[in-house]
N, CA, C and O atoms as a Maestro MAE file, in Angstrom:
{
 s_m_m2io_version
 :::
 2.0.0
}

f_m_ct {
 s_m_title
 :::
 protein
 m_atom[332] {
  # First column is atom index #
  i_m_mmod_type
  r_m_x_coord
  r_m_y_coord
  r_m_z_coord
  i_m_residue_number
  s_m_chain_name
  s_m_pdb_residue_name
  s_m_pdb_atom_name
  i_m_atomic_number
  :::
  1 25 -9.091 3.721 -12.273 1 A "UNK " " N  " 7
  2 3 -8.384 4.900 -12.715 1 A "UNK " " CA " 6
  3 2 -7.647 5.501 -11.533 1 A "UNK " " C  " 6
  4 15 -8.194 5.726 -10.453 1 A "UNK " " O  " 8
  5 25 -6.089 5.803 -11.863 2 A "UNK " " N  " 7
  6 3 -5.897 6.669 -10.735 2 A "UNK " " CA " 6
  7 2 -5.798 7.879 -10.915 2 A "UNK " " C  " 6
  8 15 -4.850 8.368 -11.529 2 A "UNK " " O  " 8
  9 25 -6.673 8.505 -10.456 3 A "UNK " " N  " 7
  10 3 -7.073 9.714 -10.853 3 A "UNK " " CA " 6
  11 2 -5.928 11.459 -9.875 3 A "UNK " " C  " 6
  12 15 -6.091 12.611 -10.278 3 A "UNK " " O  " 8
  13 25 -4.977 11.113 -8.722 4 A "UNK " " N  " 7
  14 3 -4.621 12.271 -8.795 4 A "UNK " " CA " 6
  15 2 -3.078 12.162 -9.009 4 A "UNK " " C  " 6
  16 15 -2.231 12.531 -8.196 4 A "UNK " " O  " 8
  17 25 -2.853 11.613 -10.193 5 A "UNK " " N  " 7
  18 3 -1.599 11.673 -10.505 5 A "UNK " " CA " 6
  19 2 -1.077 12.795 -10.700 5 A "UNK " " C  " 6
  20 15 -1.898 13.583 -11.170 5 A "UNK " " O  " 8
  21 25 0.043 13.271 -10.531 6 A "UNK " " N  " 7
  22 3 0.525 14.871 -10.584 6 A "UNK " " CA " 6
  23 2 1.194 14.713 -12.081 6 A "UNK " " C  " 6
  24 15 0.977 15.712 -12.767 6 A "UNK " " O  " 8
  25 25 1.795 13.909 -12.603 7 A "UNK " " N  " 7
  26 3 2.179 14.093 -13.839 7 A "UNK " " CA " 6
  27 2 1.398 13.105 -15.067 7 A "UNK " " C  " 6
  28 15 1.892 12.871 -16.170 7 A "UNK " " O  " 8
  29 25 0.576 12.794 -14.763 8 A "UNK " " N  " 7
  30 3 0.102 11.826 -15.797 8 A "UNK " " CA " 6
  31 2 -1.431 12.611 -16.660 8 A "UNK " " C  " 6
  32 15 -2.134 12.035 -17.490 8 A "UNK " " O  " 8
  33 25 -1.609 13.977 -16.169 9 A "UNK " " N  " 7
  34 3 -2.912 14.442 -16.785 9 A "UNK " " CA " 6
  35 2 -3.870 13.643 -16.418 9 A "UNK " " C  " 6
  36 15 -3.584 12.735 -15.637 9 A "UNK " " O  " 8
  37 25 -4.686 13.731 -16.704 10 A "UNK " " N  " 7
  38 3 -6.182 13.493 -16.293 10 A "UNK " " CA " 6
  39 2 -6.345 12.390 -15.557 10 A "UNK " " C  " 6
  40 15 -7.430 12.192 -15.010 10 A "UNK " " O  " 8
  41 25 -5.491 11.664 -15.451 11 A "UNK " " N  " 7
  42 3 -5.418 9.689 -15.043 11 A "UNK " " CA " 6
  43 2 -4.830 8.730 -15.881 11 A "UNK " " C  " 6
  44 15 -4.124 8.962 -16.863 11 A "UNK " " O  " 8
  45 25 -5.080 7.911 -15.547 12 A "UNK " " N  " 7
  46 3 -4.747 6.645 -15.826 12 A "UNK " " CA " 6
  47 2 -5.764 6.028 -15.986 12 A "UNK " " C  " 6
  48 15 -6.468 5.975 -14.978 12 A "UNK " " O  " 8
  49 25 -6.282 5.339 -17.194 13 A "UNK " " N  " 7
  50 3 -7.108 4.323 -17.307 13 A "UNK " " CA " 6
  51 2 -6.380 2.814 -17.577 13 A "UNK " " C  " 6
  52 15 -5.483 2.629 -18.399 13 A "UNK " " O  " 8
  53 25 -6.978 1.766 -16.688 14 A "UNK " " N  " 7
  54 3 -5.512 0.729 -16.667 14 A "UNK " " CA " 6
  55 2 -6.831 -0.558 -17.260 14 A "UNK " " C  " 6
  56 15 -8.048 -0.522 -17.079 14 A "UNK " " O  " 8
  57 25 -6.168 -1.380 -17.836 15 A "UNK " " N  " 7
  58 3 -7.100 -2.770 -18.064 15 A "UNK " " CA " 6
  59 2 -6.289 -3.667 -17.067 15 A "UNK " " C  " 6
  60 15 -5.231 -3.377 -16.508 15 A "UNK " " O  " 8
  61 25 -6.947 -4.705 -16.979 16 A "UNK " " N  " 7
  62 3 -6.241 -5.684 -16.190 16 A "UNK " " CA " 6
  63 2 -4.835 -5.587 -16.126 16 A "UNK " " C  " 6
  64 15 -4.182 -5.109 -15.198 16 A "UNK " " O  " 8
  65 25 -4.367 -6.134 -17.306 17 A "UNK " " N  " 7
  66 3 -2.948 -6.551 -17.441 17 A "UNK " " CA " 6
  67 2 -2.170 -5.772 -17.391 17 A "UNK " " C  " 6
  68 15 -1.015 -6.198 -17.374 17 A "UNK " " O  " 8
  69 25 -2.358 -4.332 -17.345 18 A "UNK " " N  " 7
  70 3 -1.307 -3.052 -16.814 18 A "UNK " " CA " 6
  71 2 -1.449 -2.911 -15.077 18 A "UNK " " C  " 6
  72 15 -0.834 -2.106 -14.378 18 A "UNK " " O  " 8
  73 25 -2.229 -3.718 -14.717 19 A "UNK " " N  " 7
  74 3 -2.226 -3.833 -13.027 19 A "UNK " " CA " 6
  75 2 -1.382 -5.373 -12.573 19 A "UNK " " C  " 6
  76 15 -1.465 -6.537 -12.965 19 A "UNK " " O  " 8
  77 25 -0.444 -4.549 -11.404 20 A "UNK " " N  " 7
  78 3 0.203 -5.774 -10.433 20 A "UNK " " CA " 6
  79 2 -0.180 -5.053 -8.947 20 A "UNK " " C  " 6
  80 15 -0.108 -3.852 -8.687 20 A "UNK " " O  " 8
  81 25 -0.558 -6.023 -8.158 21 A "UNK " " N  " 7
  82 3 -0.695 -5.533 -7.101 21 A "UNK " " CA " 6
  83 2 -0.919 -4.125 -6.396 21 A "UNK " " C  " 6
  84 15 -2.102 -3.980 -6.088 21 A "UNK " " O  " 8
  85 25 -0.243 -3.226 -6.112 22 A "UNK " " N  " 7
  86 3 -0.642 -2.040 -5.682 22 A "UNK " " CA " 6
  87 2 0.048 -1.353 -7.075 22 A "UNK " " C  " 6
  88 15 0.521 -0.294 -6.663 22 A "UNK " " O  " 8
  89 25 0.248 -1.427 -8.113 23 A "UNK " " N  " 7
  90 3 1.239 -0.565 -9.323 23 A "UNK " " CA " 6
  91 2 0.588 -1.094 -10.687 23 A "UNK " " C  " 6
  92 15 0.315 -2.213 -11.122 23 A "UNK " " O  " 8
  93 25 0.411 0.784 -11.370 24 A "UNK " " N  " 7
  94 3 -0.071 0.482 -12.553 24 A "UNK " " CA " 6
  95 2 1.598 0.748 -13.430 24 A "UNK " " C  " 6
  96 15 2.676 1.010 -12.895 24 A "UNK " " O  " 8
  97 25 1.242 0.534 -15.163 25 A "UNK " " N  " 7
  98 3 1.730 0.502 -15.506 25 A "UNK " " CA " 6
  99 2 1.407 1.258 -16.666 25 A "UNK " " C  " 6
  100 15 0.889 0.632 -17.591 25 A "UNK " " O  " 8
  101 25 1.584 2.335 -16.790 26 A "UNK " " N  " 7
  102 3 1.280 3.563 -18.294 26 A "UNK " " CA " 6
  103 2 2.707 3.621 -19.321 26 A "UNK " " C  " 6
  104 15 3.904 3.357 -19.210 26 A "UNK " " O  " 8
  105 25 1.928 4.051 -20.193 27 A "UNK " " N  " 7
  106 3 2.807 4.743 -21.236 27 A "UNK " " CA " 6
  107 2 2.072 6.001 -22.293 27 A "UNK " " C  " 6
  108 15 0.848 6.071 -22.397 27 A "UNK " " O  " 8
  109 25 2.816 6.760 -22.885 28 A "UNK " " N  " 7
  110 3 2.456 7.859 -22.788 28 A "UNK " " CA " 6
  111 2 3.608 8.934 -24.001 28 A "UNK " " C  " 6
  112 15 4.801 8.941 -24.304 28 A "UNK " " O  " 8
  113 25 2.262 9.786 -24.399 29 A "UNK " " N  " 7
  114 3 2.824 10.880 -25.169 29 A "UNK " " CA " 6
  115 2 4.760 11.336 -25.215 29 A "UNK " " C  " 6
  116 15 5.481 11.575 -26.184 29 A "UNK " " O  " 8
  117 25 5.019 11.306 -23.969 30 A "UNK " " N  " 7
  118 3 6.407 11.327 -23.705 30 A "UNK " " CA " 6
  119 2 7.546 10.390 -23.762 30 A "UNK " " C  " 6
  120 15 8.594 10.402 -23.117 30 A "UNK " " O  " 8
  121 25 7.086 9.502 -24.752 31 A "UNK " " N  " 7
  122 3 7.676 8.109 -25.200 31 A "UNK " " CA " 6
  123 2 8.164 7.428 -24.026 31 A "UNK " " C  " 6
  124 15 8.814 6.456 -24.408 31 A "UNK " " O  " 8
  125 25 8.134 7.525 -22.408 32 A "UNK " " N  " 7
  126 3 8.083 6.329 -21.813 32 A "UNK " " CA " 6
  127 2 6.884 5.718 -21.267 32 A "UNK " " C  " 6
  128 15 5.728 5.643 -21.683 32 A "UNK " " O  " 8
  129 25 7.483 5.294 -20.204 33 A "UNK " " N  " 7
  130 3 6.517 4.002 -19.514 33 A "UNK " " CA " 6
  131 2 7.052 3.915 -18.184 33 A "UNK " " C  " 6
  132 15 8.160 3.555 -17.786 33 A "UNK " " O  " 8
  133 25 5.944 4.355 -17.529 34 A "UNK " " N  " 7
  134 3 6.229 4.754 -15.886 34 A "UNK " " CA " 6
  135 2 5.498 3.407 -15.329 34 A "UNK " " C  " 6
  136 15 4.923 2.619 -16.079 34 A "UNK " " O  " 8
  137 25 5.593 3.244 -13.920 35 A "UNK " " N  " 7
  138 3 5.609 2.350 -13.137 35 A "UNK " " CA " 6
  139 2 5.029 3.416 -11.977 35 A "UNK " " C  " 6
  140 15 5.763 4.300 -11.537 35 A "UNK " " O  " 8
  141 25 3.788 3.269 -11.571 36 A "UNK " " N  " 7
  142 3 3.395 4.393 -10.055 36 A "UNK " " CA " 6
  143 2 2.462 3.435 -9.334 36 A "UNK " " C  " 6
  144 15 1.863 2.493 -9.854 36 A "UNK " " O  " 8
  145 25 2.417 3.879 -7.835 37 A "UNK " " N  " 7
  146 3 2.184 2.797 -6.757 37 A "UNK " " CA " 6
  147 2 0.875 3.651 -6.496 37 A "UNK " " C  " 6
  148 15 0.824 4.815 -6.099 37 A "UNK " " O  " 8
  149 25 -0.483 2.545 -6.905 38 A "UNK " " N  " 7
  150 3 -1.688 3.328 -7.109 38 A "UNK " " CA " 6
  151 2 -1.767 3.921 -5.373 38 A "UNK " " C  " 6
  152 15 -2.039 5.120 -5.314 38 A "UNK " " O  " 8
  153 25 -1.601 3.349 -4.244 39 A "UNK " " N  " 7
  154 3 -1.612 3.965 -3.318 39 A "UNK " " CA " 6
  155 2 -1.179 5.361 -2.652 39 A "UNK " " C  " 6
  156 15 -1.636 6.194 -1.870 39 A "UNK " " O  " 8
  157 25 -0.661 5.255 -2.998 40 A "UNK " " N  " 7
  158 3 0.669 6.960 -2.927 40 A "UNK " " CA " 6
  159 2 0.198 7.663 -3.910 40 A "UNK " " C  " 6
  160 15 0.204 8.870 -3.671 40 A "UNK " " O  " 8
  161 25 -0.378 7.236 -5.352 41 A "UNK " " N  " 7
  162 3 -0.665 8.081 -6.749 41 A "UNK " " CA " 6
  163 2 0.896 8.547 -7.191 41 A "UNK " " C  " 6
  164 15 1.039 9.270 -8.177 41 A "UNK " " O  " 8
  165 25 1.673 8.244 -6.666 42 A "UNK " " N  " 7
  166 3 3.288 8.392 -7.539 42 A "UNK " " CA " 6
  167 2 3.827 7.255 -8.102 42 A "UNK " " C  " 6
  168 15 3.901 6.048 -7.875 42 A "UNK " " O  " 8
  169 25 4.343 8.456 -9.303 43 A "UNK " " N  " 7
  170 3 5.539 7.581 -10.313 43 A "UNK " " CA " 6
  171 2 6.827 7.250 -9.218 43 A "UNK " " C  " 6
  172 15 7.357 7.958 -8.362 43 A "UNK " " O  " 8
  173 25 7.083 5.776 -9.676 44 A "UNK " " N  " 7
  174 3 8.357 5.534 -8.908 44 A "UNK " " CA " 6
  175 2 9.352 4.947 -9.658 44 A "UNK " " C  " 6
  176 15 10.566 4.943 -9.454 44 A "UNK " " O  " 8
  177 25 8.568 4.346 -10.740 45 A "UNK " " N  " 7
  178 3 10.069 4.324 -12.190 45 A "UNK " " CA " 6
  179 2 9.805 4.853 -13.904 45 A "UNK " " C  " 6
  180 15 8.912 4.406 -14.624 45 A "UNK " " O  " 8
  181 25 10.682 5.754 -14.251 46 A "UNK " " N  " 7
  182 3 10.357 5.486 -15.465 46 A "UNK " " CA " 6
  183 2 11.220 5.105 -16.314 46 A "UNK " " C  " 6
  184 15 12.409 5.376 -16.145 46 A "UNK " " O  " 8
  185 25 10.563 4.057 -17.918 47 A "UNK " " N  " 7
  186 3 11.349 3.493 -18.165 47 A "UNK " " CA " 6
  187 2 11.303 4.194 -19.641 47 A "UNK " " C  " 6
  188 15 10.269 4.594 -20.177 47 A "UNK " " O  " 8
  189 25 12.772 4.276 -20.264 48 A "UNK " " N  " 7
  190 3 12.999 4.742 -21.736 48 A "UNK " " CA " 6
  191 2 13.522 3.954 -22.961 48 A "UNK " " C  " 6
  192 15 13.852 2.768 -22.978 48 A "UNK " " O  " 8
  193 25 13.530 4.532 -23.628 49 A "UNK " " N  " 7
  194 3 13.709 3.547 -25.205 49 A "UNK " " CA " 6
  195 2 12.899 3.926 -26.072 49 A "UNK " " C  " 6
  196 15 13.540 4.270 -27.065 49 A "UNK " " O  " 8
  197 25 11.928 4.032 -26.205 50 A "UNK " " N  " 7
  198 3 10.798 4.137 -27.261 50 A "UNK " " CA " 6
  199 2 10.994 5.894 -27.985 50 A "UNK " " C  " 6
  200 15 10.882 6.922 -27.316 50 A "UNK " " O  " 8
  201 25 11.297 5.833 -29.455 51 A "UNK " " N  " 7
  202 3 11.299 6.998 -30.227 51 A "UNK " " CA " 6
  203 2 9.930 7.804 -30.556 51 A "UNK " " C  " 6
  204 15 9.947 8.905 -31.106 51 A "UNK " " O  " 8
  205 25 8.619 7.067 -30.117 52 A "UNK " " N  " 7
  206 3 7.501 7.574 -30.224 52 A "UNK " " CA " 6
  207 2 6.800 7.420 -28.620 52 A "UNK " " C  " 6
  208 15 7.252 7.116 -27.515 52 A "UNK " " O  " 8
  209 25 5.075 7.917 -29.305 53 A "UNK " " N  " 7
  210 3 4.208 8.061 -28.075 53 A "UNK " " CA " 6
  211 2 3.848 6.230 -27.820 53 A "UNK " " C  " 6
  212 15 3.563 5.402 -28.686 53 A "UNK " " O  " 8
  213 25 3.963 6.073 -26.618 54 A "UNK " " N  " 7
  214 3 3.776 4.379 -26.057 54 A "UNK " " CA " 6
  215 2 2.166 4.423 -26.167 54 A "UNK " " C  " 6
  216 15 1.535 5.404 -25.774 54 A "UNK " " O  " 8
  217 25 1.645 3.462 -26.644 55 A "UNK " " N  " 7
  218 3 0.056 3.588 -26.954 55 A "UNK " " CA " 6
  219 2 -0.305 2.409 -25.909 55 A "UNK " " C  " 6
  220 15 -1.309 2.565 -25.215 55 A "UNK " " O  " 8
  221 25 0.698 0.893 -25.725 56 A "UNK " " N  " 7
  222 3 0.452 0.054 -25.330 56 A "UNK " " CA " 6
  223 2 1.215 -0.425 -23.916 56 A "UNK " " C  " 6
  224 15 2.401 -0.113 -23.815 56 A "UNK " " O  " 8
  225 25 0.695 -1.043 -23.004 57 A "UNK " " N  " 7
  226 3 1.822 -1.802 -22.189 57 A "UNK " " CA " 6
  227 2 0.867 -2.700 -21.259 57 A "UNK " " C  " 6
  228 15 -0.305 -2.441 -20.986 57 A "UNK " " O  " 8
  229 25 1.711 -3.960 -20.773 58 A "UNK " " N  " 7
  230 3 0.951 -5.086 -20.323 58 A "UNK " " CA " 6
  231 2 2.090 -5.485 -19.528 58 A "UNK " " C  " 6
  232 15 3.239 -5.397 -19.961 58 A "UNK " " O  " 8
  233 25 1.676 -6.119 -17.862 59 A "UNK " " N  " 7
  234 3 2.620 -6.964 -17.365 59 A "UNK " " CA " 6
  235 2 2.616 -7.966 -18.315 59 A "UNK " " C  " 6
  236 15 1.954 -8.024 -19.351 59 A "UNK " " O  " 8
  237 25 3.456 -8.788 -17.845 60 A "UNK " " N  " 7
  238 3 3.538 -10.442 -17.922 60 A "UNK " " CA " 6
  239 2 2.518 -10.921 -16.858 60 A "UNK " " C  " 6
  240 15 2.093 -10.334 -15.863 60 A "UNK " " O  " 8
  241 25 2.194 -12.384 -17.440 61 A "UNK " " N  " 7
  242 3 1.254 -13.330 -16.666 61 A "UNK " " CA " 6
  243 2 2.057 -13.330 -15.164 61 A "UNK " " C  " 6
  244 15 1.356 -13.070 -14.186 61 A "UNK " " O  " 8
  245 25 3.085 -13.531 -15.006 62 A "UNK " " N  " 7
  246 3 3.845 -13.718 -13.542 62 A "UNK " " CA " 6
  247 2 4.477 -12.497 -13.397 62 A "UNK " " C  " 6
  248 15 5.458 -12.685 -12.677 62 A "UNK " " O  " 8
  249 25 4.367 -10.932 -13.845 63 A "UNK " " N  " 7
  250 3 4.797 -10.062 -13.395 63 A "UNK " " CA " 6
  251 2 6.046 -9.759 -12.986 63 A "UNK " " C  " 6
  252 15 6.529 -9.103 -12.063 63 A "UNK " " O  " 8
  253 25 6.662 -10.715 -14.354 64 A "UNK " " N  " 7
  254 3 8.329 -10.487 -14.011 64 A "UNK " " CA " 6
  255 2 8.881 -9.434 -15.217 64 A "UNK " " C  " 6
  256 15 10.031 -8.997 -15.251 64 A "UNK " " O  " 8
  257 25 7.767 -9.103 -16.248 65 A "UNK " " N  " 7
  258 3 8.709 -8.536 -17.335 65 A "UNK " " CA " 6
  259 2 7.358 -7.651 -17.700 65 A "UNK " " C  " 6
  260 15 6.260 -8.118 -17.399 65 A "UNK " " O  " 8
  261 25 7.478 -6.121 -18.477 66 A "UNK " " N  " 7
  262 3 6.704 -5.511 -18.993 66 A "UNK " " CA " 6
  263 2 6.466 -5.403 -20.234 66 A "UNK " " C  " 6
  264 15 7.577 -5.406 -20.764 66 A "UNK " " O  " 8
  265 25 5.704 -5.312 -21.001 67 A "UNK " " N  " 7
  266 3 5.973 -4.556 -22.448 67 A "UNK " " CA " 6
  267 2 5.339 -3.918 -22.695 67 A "UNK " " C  " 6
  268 15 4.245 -3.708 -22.171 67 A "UNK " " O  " 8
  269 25 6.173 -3.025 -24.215 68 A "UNK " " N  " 7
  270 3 5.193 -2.050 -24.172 68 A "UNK " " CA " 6
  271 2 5.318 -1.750 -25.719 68 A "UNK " " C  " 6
  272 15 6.297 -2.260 -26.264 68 A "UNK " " O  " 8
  273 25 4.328 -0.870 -26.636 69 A "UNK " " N  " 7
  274 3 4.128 -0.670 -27.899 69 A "UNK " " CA " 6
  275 2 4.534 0.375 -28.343 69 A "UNK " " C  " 6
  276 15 4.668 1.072 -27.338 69 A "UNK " " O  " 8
  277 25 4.815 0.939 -29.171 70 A "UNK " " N  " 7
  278 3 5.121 2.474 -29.601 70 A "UNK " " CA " 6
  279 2 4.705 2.879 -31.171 70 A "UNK " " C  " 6
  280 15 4.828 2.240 -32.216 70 A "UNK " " O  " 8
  281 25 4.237 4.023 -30.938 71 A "UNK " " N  " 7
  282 3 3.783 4.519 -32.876 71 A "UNK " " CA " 6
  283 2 4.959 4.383 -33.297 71 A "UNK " " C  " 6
  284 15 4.763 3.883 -34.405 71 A "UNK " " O  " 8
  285 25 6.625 4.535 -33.113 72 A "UNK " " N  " 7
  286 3 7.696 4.060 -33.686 72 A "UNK " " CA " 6
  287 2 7.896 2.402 -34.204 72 A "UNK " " C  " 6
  288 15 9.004 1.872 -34.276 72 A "UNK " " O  " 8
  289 25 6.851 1.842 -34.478 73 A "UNK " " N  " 7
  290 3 6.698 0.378 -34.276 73 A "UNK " " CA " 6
  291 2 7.584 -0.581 -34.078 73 A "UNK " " C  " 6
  292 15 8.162 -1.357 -34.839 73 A "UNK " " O  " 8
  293 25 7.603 -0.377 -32.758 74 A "UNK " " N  " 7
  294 3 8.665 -1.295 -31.562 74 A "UNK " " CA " 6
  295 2 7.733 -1.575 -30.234 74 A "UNK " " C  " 6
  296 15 7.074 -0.882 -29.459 74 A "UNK " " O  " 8
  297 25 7.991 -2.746 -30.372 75 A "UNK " " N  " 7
  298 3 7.939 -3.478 -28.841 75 A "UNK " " CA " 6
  299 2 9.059 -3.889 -28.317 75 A "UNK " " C  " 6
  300 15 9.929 -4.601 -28.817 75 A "UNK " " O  " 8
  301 25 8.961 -3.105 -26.640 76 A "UNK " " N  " 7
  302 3 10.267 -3.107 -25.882 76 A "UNK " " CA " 6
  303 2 9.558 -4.219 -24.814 76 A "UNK " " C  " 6
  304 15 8.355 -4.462 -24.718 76 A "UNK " " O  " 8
  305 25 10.784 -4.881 -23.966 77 A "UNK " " N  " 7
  306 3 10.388 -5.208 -22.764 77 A "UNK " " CA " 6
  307 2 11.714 -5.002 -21.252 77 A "UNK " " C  " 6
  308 15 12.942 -5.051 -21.331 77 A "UNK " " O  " 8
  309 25 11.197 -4.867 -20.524 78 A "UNK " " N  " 7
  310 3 11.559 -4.334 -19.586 78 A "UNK " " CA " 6
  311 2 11.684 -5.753 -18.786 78 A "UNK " " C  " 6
  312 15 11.002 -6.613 -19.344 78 A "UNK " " O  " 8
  313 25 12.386 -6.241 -17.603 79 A "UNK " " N  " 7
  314 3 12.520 -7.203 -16.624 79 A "UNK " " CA " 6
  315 2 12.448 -6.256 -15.359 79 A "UNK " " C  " 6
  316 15 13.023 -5.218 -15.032 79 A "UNK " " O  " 8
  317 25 11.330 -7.207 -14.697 80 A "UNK " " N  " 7
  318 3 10.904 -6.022 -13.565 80 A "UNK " " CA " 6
  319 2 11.789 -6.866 -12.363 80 A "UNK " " C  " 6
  320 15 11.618 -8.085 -12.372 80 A "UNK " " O  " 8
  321 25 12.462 -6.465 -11.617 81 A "UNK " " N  " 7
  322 3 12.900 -6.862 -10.350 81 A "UNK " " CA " 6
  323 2 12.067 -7.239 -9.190 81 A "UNK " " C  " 6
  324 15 11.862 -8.278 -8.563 81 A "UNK " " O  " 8
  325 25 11.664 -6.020 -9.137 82 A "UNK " " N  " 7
  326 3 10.740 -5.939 -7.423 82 A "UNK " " CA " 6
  327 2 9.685 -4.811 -8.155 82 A "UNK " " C  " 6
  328 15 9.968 -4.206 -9.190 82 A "UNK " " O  " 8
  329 25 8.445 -4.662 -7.419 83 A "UNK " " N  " 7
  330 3 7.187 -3.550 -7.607 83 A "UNK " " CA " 6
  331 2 6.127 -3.516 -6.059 83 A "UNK " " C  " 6
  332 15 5.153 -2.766 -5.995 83 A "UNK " " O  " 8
  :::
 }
 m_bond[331] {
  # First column is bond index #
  i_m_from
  i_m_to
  i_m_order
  :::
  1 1 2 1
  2 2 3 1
  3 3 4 2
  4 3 5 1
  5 5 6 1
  6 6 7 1
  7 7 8 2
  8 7 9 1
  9 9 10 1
  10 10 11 1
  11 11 12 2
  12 11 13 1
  13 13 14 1
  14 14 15 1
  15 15 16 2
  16 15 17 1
  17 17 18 1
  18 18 19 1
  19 19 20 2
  20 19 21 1
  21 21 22 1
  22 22 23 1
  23 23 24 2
  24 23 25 1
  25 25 26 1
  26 26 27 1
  27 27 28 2
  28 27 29 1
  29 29 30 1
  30 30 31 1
  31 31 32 2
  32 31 33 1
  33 33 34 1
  34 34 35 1
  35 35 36 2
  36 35 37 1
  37 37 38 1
  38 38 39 1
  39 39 40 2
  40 39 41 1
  41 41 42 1
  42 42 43 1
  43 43 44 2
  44 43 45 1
  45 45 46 1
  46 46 47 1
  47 47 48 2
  48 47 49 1
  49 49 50 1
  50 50 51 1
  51 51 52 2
  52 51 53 1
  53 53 54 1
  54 54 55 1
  55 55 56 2
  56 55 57 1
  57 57 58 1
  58 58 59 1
  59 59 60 2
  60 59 61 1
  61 61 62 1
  62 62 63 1
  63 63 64 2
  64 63 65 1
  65 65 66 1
  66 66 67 1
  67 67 68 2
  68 67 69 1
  69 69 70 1
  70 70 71 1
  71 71 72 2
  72 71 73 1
  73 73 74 1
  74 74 75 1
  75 75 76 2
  76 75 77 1
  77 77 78 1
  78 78 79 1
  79 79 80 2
  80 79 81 1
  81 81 82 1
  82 82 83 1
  83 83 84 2
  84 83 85 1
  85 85 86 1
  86 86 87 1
  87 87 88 2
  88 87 89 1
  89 89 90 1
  90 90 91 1
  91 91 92 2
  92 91 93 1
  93 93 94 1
  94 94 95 1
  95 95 96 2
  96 95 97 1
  97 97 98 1
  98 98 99 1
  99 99 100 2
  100 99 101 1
  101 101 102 1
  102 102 103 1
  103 103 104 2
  104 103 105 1
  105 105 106 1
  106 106 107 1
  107 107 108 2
  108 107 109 1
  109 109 110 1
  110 110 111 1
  111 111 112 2
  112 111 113 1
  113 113 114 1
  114 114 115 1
  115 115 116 2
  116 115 117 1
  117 117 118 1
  118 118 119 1
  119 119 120 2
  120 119 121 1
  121 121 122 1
  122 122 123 1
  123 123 124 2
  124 123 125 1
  125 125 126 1
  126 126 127 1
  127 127 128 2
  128 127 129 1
  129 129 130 1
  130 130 131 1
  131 131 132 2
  132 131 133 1
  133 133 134 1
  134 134 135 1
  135 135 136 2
  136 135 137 1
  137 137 138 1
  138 138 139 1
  139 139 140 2
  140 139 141 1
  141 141 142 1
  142 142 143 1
  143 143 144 2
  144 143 145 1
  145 145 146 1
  146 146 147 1
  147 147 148 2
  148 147 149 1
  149 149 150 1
  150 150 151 1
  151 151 152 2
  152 151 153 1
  153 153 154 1
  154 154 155 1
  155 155 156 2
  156 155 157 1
  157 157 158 1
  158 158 159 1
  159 159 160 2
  160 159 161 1
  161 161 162 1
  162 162 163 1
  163 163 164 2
  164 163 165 1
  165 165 166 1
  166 166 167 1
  167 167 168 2
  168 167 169 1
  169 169 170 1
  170 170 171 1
  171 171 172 2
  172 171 173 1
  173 173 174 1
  174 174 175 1
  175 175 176 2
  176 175 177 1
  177 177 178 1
  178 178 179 1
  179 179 180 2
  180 179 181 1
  181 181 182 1
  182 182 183 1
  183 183 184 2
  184 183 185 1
  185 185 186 1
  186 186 187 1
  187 187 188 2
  188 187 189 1
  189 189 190 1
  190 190 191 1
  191 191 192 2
  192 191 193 1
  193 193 194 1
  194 194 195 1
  195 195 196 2
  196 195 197 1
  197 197 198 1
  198 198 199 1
  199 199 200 2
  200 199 201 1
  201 201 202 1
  202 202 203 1
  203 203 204 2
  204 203 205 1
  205 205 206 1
  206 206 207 1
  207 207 208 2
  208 207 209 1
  209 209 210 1
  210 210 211 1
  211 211 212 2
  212 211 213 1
  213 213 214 1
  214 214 215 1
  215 215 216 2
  216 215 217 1
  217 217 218 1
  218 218 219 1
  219 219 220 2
  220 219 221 1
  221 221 222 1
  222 222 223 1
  223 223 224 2
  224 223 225 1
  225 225 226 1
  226 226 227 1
  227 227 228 2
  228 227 229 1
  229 229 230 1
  230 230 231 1
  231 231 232 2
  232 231 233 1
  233 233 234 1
  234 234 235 1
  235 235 236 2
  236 235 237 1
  237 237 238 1
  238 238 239 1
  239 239 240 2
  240 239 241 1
  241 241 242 1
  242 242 243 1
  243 243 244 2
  244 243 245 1
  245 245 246 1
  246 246 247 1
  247 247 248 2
  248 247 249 1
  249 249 250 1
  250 250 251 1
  251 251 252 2
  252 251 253 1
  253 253 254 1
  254 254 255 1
  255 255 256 2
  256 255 257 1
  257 257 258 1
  258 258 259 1
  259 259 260 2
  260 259 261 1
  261 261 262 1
  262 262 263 1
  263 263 264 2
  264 263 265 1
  265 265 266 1
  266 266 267 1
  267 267 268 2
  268 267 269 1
  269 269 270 1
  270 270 271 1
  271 271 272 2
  272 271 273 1
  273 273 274 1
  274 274 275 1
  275 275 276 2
  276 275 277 1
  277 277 278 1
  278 278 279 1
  279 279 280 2
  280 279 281 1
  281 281 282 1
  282 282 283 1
  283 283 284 2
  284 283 285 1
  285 285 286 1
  286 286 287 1
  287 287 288 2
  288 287 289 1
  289 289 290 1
  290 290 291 1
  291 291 292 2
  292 291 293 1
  293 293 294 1
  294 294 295 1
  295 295 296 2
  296 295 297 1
  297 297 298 1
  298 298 299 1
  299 299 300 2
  300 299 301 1
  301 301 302 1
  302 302 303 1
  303 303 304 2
  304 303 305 1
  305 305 306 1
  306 306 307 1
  307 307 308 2
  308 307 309 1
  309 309 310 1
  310 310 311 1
  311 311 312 2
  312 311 313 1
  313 313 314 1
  314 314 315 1
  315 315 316 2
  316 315 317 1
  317 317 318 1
  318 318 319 1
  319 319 320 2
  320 319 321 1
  321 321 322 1
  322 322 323 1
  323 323 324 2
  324 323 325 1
  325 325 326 1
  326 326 327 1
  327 327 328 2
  328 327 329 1
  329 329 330 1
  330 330 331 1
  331 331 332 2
  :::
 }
}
């Protein structure tokens, strides 16, 4: 959990597959899906699209692409560059 996130409320609870290296990967009441570097505890991208609250999100096996779920029932994916 990273627990002193300044905008994420209470934490982050992450399962595996929302972890790459030092960066989780949330989504959230505010229909996106941030990207924060558990070291620092900051957001450093967020990503938009989703008309509802994001319930779901998972790297990819090789951590090149994200996705993510929404109560709007859509799955988006994102192509991650660099993290």
């Amino acid at each position: 959990m990273v627990s002193g996130c300044r905008d994420c409320g209470d934490g982050i609870d992450a399962d595996s597959d929302a972890l790459i290296g030092d960066c989780v990967v949330s989504g959230g009441e505010d229909k996106t899906v941030k990207l924060w570097r558990i070291s620092t505890e900051e957001c450093f991208l967020t990503l938009t699209g989703h008309k509802e609250e994001v319930h779901s999100v998972a790297f990819s096996p090789d951590g090149s692409h994200i996705a993510s779920g929404s109560l709007d029932k859509t799955i988006r994916t994102y192509r991650v560059t660099s993290v």
